[in-house]
N, C-alpha and C positions, 0 to 999 in steps of 0.2 A: 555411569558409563559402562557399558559392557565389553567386559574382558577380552584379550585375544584368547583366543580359541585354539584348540588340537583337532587335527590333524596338519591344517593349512595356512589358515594366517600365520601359527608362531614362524614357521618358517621363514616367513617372507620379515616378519620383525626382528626377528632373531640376526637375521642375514645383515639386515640393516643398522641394527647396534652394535655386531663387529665391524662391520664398514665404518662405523661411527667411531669405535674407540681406536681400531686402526689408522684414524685420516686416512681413509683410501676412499675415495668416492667413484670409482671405477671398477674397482676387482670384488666381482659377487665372491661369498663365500660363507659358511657356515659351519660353526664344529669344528674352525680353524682351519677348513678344508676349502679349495673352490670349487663353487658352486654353479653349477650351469645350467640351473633351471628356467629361468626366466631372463629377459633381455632388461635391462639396467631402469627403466622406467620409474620402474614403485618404488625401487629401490629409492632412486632420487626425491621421491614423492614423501618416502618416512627420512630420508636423512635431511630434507627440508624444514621437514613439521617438528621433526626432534631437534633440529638446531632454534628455532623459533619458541616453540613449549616446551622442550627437555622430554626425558623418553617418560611415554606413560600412554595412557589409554585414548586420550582424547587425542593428542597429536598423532598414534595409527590410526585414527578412522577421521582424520580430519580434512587428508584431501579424497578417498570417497565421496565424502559429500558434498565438496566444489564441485569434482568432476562431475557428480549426477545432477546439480542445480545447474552446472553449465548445458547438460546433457537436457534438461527442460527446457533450457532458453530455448538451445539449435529444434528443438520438437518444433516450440512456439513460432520459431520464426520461421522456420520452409514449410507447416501449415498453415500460416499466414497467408505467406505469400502462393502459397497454391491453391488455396480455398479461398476464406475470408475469417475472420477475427475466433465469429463462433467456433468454428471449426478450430482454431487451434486451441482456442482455450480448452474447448472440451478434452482431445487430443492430449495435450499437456498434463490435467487435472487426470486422465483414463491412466495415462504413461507411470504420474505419481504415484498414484496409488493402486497398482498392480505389486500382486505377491513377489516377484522378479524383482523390478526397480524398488523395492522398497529394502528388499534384503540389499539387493548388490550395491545402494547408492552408502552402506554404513560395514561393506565386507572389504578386511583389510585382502585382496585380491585384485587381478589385474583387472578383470573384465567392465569393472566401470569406464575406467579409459580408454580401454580399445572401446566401448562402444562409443566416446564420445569421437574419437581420431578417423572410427570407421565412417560413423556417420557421417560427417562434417566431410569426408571424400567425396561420399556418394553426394552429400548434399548441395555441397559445392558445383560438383561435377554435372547437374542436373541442371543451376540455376546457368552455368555457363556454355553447356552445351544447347538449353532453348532459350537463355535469355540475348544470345550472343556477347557474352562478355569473355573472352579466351585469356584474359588478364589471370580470371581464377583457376584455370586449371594448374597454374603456378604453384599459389596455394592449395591446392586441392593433394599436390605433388608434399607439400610440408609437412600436411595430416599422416601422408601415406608413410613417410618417415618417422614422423613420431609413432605411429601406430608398430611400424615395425619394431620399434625402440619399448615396445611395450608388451606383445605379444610374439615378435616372430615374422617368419618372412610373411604368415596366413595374414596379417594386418594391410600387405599390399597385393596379394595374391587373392581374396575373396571378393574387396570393392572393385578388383579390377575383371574379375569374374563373372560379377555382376552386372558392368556397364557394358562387359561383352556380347552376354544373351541380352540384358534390352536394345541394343543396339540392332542385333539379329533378327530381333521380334518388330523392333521401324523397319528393318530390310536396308538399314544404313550402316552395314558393317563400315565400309570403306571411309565411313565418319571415325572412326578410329584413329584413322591418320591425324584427323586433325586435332587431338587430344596434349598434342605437343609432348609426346610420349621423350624424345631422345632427350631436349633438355629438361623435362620431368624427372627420369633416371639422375638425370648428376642433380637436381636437389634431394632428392632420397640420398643418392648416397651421401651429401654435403649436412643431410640433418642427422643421420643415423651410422653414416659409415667410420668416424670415427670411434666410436665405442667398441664395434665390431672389431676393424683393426685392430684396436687396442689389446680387445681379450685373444686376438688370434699371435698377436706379437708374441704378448707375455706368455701363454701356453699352448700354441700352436695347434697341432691336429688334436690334443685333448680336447681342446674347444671347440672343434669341428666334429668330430667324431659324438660329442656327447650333448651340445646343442641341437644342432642340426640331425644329427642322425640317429639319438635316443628322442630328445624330446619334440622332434618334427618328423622326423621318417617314422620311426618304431610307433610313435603315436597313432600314426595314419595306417599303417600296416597294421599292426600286430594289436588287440584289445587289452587293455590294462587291467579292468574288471571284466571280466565274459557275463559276469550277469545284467549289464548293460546292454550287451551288443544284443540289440530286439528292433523288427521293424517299428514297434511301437514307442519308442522309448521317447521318443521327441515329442510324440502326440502327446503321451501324458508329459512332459516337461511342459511343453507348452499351454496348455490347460491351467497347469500350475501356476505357471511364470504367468500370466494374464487374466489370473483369478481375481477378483471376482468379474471379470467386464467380456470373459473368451466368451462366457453365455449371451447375455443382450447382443454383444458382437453377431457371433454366431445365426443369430435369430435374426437382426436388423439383415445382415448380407440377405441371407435367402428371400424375408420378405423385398429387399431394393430391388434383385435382379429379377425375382416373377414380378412385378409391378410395372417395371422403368422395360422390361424385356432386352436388355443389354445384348445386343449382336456380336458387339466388338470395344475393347477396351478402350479409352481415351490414357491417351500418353501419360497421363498424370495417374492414374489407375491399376495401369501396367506399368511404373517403374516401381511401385510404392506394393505390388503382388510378385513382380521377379525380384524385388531387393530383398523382400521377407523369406520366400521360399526357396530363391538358391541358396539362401543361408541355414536353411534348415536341409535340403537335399545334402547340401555339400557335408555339414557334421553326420549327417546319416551314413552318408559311404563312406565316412573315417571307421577306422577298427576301433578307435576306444570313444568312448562316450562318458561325455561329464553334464551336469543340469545349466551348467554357465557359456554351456557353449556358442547354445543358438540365442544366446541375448539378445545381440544385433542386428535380431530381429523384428525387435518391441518397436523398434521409432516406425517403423511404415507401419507394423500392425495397430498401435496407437493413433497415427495419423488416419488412416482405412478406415479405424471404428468411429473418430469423431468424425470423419466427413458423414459415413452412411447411416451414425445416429444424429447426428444434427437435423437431419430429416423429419428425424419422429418425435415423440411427446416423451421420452424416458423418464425425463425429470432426471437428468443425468450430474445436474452442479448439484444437488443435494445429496442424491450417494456416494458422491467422491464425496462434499465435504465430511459425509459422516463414515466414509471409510480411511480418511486424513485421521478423523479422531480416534479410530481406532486403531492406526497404525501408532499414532503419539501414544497412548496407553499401555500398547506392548513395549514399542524401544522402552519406554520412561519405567515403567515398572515393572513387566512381565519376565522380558527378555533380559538383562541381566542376573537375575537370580537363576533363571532356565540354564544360561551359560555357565555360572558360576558353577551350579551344582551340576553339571554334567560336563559340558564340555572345552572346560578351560582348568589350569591348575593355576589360575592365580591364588586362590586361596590355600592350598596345600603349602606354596611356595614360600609363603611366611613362617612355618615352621621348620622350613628347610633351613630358611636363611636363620632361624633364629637358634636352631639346635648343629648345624654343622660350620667346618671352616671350609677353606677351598682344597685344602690336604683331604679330604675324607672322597670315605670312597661313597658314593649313592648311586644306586641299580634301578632301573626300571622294569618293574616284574609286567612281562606278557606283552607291553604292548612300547611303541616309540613315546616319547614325553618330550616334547620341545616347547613347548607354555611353561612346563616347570624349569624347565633351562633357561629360557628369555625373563623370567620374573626374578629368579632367585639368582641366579648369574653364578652356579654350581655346573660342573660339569657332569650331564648323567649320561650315566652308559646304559644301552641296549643290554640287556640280557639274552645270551643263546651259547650254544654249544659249539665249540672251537672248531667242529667242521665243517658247520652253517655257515662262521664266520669265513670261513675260506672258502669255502663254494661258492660266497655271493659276495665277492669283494669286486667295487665298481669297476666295469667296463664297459666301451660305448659299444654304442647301437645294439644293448641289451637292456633291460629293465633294471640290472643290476645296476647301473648307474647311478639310480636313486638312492643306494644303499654308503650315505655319506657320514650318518651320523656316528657316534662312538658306540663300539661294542665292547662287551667283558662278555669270556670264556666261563662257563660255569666251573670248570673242569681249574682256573687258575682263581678262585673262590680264598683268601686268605684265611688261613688257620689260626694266624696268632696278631689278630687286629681287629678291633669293630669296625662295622661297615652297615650302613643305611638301604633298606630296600623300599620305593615306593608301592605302593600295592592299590589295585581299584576294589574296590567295592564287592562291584561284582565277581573280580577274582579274590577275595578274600581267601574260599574255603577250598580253593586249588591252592595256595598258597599256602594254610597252614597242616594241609596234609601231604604237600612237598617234601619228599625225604634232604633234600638238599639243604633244605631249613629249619626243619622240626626238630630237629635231631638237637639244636642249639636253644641255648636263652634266650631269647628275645623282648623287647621292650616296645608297647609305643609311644613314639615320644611326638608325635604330629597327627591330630586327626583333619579332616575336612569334608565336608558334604558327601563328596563324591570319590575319597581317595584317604588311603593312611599311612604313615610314615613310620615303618621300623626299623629299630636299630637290633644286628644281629650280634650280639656276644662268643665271642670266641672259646665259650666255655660249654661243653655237653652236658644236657638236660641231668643225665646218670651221675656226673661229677658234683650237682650242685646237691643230688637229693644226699649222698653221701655225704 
């Protein structure tokens, strides 16, 4: 099984085995601190899977892969029923085995469920707005809750986005109305407004200020990484995300439309082209950019490319199946050892736990360590200088907000007590020409693929040679 990972999954694990050892299955938190990064969802997702299997590898990536098997059904079934059988299966079999659905259906991250929540909106909302059935925009209203409950207000704010401009584009705005939008609102807020409440009871405008206003406003304003903000960046995500099928795709569209001469879209056409690309428009005018963003995109682009290759001879169930078996190859054998030795510390973590108690002190040289936190269940601190640490202590609707986990002062460095530094690899020889370090004994007492464990001695190099 392959390990949680650093930067982002430990996060979300980590958060959820203090939820876990706390009984508190409401109050995010991490690092002993709460947490406001994410709306309660996944959280409920590992404190599920961990009450059923106990914490460990398989029960964090266990309901990703419900939610993306359920996330195939919902494909299967509304190309079904908008095409016919061919047509979804291909769809389906295209959807599985793209580079995208294939990472995000085993990434402990939200984005599997919002796209299952988002989808299942629109999907819904399609079948009831032409099939006449006005029972499901009820449900369609339950998705939009759960999706908020998962992602943020953007889980009802972008399917609703969407049914705007297609609506625009039939020239039936005023169909809107009939969407049963007022008592729509009060089941959103009857599926997801309690949690909400809840975090706002217990810490009031913190929760407001640093939700809503760091990780929804400041996202959307201000760029988190600038070397993302590129007109291009989605074009190559999505390339990526839809590798290997964006090509035949690509190539079936242009030869369908010079062929077929397409004047004007059929409804079915144009909901399944405005539901993919507002969703990539809308992430393009956000200021920060992440590769998971425009996922929810894939089900119409998936549905699109089986309709328009069902058409032609691709011989398209033989390279999904033989790119099924090359994705089982990598999860089963590739990919874990890839993670292992680069980006996870579950292996380091066994020498943590086996050479320290919870009294010791362990540092994280250069970079944040939260996989070695969640495996070894030792408290590590951030390494930096005491006026970094005050310059960037969290406040909302700044970036600073992110800055939860535990810090150590180099400057408050103990003189008369060992203490453990983890060190990467690649920072080794920054490391050992540290005057802040060299200058002392050192041992190591943990090695691992990708990372080393030293213990610093409170004794000078000069003291021992004498």
């Amino acid at each position: 099984m392959v390990p949680v990972t650093d930067p982002v999954e430990c996060n979300y694990t980590e958060c959820a085995l203090e939820m876990l050892q706390a009984n508190d299955w409401f109050s995010t938190r991490i690092h002993g601190n709460p947490w406001f990064d994410k709306p309660i969802f996944i959280f409920w997702e590992l404190l599920i899977a961990y009450s059923i299997f106990g914490v460990n590898d398989f029960a964090a990536r266990f309901f990703p892969a419900v939610t993306g098997v359920l996330s195939l059904g919902v494909t299967w079934w509304f190309a079904r029923r908008l095409y016919n059988n061919k047509v979804a299966i291909l769809s389906t079999m295209m959807l599985a085995t793209c580079v995208g659905f294939w990472y995000l259906s085993k990434a402990i991250v939200t984005d599997m469920a919002l796209f299952l929540f988002s989808s299942l909106e629109l999907v819904l909302f399609y079948v009831a707005y032409h099939e006449n059935k006005p029972k499901l925009y009820y449900l369609c209203y339950v998705f939009a809750g759960l999706a908020i409950l998962t992602k943020g207000p953007v889980g009802f704010l972008l399917p609703g986005l969407v049914i705007v401009v297609y609506l625009i584009y039939l020239r039936r705005l005023k169909d809107f109305l009939k969407i049963k939008l007022l008592p729509g609102l009060v089941i959103v807020a009857a599926v997801c407004g309690t949690w909400y409440y809840f975090m706002y009871d217990r810490y009031g405008s913190d929760f407001i200020g640093i939700f809503l206003g760091t990780h929804n406003y400041i996202r959307a304003t201000v760029s988190e990484h600038d070397a993302n903000n590129t007109w291009w960046y989605y074009i190559m995500i999505f390339t990526a995300s839809f590798f290997p099928w964006v090509f035949p795709f690509i190539h079936g569209c242009v030869k369908h439309y010079k062929e077929e001469a397409v004047k004007k879209l059929n409804p079915k056409t144009a909901f399944l082209l405005i539901w993919g690309l507002t969703v990539i428009i809308f992430y393009q005018l956000m200021a920060s950019k992440y590769p998971t963003y425009t996922f929810p995109s894939m089900m119409p682009t998936a549905i699109l490319a089986g309709y328009i290759m069902s058409k032609r001879n691709y011989h398209l169930e033989y390279l999904c199946s033989a790119m099924a078996g090359v994705f089982i190859i990598l999860a089963v054998f590739v990919a874990p050892g890839i993670v292992s030795g680069y980006y996870s510390g579950a292996e380091i973590s066994q020498s943590i736990k086996a050479v320290t108690t919870e009294d010791d002190l362990i540092l994280a040289y250069d970079k944040y360590r939260c996989s070695e936190t969640y495996y070894s269940q030792r408290t590590i601190y951030t390494l930096s200088h005491r006026a970094s640490i005050e310059a960037n202590r969290p406040e909302a609707m700044s970036w600073k907000a992110l800055n939860v986990m535990p810090f150590y002062a180099y400057e408050d460095l103990p003189q008369d007590k060992p203490y453990y530094v983890i060190v990467d690899y690649e920072g080794y020889d920054r490391f050992e020409n540290d005057p802040t370090f060299n200058k002392y004994q050192q041992e190591i007492v943990g090695q691992a693929v990708n990372a080393r464990l030293v213990k610093i001695l409170p004794v000078k190099k000069e003291e021992t040679n004498e």
